[in-house]
MARLODO-400724 format. One record per residue: x, y, z of N, C-alpha, C in turn. Coordinates in nm, 3 decimals. Atoms other than C-alpha are relative to their C-alpha. Layout:
<pts>
X:Y:Z:X:Y:Z:X:Y:Z .
...
</pts>
This chain:
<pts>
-0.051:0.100:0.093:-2.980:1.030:0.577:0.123:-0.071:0.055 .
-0.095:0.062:-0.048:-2.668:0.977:0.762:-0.014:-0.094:0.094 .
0.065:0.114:-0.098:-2.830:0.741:1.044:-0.062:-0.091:-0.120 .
0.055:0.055:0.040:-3.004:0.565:0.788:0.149:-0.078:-0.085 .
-0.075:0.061:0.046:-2.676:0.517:0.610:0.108:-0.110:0.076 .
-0.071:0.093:-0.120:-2.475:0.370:0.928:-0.066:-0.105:-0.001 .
0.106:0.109:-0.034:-2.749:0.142:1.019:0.022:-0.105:-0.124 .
0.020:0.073:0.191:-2.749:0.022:0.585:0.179:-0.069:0.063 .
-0.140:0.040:-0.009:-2.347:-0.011:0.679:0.019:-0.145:0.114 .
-0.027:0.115:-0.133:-2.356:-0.208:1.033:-0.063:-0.145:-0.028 .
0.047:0.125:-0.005:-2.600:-0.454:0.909:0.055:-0.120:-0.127 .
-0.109:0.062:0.057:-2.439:-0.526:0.614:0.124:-0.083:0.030 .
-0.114:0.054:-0.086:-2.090:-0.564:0.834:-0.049:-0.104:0.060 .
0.079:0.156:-0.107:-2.304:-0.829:1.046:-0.016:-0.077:-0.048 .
0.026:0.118:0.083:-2.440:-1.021:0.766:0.149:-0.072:-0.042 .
-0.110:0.039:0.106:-2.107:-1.031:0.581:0.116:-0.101:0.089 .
-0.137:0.044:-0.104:-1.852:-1.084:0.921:-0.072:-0.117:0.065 .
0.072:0.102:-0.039:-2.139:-1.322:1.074:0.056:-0.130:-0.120 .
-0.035:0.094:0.115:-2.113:-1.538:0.738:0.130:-0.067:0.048 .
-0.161:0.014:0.010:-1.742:-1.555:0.709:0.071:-0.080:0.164 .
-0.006:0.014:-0.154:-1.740:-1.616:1.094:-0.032:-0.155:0.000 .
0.072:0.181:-0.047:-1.983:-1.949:1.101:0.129:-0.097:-0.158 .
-0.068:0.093:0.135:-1.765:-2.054:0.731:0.076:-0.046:0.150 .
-0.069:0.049:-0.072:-1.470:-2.072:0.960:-0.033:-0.076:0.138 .
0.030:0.077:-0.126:-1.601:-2.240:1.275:-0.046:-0.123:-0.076 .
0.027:0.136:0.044:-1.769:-2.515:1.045:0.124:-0.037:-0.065 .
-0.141:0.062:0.066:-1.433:-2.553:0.896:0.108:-0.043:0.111 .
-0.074:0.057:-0.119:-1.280:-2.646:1.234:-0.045:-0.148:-0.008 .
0.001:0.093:0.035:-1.466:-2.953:1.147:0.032:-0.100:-0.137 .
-0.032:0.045:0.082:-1.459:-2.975:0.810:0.110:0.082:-0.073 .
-0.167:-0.034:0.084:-1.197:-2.936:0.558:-0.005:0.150:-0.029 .
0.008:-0.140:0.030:-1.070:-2.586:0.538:0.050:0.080:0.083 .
-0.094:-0.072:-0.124:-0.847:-2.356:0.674:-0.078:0.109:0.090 .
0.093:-0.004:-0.118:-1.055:-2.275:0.968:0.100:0.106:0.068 .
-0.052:-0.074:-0.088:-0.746:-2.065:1.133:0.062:0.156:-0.088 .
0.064:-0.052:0.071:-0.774:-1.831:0.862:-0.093:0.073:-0.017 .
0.093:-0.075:0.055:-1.078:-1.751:0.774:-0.078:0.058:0.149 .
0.026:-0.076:-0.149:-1.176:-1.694:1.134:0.056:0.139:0.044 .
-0.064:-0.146:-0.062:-0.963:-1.388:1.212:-0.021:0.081:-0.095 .
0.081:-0.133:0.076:-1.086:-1.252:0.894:-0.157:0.018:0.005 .
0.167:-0.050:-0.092:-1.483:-1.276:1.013:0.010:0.065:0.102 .
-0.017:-0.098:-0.121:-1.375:-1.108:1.343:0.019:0.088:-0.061 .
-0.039:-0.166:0.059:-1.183:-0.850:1.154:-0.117:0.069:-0.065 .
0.162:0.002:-0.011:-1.490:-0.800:0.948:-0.065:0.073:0.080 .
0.077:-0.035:-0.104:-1.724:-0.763:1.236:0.090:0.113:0.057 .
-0.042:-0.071:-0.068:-1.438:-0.582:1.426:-0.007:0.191:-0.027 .
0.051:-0.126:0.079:-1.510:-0.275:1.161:-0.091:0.070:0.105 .
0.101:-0.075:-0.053:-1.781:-0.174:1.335:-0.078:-0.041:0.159 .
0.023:0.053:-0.131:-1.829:-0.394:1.651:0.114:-0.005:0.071 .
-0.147:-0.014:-0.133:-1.587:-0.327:1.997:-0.045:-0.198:0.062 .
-0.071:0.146:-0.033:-1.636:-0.693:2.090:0.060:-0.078:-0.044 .
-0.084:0.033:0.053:-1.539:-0.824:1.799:0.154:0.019:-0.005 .
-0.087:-0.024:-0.040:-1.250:-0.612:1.831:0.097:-0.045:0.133 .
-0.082:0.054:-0.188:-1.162:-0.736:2.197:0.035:-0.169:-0.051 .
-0.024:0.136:0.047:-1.182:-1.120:2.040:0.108:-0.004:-0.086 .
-0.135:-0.014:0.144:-0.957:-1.016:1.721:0.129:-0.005:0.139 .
-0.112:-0.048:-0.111:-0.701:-0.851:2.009:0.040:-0.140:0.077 .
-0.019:0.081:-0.105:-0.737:-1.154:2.258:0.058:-0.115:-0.129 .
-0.040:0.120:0.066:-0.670:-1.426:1.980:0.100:0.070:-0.066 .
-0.198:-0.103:0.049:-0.354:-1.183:1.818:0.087:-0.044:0.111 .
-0.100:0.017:-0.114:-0.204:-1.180:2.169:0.016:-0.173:0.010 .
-0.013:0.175:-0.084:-0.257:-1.578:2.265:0.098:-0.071:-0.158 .
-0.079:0.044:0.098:-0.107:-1.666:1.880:0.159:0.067:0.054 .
-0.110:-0.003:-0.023:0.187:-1.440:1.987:0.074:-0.065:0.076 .
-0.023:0.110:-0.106:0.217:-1.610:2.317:0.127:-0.099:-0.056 .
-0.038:0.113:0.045:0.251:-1.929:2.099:0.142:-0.018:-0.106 .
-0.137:-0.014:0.047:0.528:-1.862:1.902:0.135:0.033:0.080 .
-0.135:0.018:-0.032:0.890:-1.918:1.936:0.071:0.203:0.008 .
-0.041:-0.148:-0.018:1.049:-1.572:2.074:-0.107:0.115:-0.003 .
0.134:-0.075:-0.016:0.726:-1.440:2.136:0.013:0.147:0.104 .
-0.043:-0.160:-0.038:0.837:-1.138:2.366:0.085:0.036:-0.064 .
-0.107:-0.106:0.035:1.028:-0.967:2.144:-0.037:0.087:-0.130 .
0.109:-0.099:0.056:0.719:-0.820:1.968:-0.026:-0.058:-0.122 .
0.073:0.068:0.082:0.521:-0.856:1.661:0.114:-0.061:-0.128 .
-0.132:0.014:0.105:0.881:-0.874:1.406:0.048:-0.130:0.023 .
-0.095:0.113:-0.054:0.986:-1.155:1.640:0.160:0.060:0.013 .
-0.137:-0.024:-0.041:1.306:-0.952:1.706:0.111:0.003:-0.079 .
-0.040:-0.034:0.105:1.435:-0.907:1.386:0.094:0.130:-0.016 .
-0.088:-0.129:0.037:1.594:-0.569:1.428:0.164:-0.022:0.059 .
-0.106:0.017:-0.040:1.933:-0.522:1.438:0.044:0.006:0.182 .
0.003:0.032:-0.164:2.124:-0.589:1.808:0.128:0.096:-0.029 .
-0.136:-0.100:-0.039:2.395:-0.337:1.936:0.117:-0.055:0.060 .
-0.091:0.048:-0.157:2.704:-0.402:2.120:0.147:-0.075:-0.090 .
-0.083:0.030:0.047:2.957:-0.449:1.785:0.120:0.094:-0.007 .
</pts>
């Protein structure tokens, strides 16, 4: 029963993170926050799929990149500084 229940789970996860996945890519054209709903169809998928997971990871890191004070981790560097 337990194989039968994974399998009931993964395809589910596929239908649901697939969906949510194509919303956001057609919303890169049309109206709709497209940068959004995209990283929640990966996440989604990422449940139960390692590529998804490697895509979630690779588009986390390249957003950090893009931000202002971007090495100084996910807080942005927020913690207190020493040296008073």
């Amino acid at each position: 029963m337990g194989l039968i229940w994974k399998s009931a789970r993964r395809a589910v996860v596929a239908v649901v993170g697939s969906t949510v996945l194509a919303l956001g890519v057609a919303m890169l054209v049309l109206p709709g926050p497209a940068v959004v709903v995209i990283p929640i169809g990966l996440g989604i998928l990422a449940t139960e799929f390692v590529w998804a997971r490697r895509y979630l990871r690779r588009m986390r890191d390249q957003v950090n990149r893009l931000r202002p004070g971007s090495g100084r981790g996910v807080d942005g560097g927020s913690g207190a500084q020493g040296g008073d």
